[in-house]
N, C-alpha and C positions, 0 to 999 in steps of 0.2 A: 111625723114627729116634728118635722121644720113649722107645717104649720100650727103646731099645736104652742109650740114655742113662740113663736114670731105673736100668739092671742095672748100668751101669758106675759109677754112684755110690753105689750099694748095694754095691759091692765084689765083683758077677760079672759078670766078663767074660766068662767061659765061657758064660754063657747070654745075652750082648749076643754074642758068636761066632753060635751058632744064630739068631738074630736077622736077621742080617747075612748070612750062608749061605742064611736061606731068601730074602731078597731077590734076591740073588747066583742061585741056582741056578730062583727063580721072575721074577724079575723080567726087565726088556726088555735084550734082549741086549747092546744098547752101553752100559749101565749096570752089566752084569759083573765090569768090571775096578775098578769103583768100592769097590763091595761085597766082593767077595774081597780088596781090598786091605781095609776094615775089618776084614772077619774075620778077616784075618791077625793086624790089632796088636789084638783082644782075645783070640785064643788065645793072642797072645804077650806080653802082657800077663798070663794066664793061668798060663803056666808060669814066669813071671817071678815073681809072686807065691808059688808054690810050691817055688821054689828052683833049678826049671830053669835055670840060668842060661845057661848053652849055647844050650839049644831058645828059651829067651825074647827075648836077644838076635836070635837068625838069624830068628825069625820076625817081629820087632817091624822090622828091618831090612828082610825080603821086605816085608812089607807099605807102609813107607814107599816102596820102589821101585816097588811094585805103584801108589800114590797118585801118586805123584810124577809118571805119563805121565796123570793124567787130568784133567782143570781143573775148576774147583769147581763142583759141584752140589748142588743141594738146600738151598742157604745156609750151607754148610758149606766152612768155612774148608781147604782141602785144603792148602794149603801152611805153614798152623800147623801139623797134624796130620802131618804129615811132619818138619817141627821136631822137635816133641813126639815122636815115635817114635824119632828117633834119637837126642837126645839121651838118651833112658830106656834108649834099647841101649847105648849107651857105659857108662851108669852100671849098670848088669846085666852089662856084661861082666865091669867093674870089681871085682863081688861085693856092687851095693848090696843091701839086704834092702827089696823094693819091699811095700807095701800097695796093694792092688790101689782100694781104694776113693779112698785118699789121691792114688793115680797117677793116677786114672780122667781120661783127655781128654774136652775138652771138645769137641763134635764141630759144634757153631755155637760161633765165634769162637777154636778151635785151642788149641793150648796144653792145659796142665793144669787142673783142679778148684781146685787150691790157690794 
């Protein structure tokens, strides 16, 4: 998690994605939906910052919903982080121009970096 954090405040979220994917796809099975909900909101975070704005949205949204049925683990604020993703999907839907480092969630204590 430290370093999945430390790529998202660097401004890649696409390698805090792999991060969270090999968790997700190595890690203990009831932990699954935890992880692939992160990975969702840094791919889409991801395409959010490149102008997807489409894909950024829908996937910043799967991902909230993918959080949203799992309760918090790891000291991680899960129902910040579902805040924080849908609010940024609104404002992605909207046509914001995101920076992905500026955006980057905080992933202990929810919410944003900024």
């Amino acid at each position: 998690m430290r370093e999945a954090q430390r790529l998202l405040d660097a401004g890649m979220p696409f390698h805090a994605h792999e991060v969270f994917e090999d968790a997700w796809k190595s890690g203990p099975e009831a932990e699954a939906p935890l992880w692939r909900g992160l990975a969702q909101l840094a791919v889409g975070l991801t395409h959010a910052a490149r102008g997807n704005t489409v894909g950024g949205a829908r996937l910043l949204r799967r991902g909230a919903a993918s959080l949203a049925e799992v309760p918090g683990a790891h000291g991680m604020d899960v129902p910040g982080l579902v805040r924080w993703a849908g609010e940024l999907a609104h404002r992605v839907a909207d046509g914001a121009v995101v920076d992905a480092a500026r955006e980057a969630p905080r992933l202990r204590g929810g919410g944003s970096a900024s």
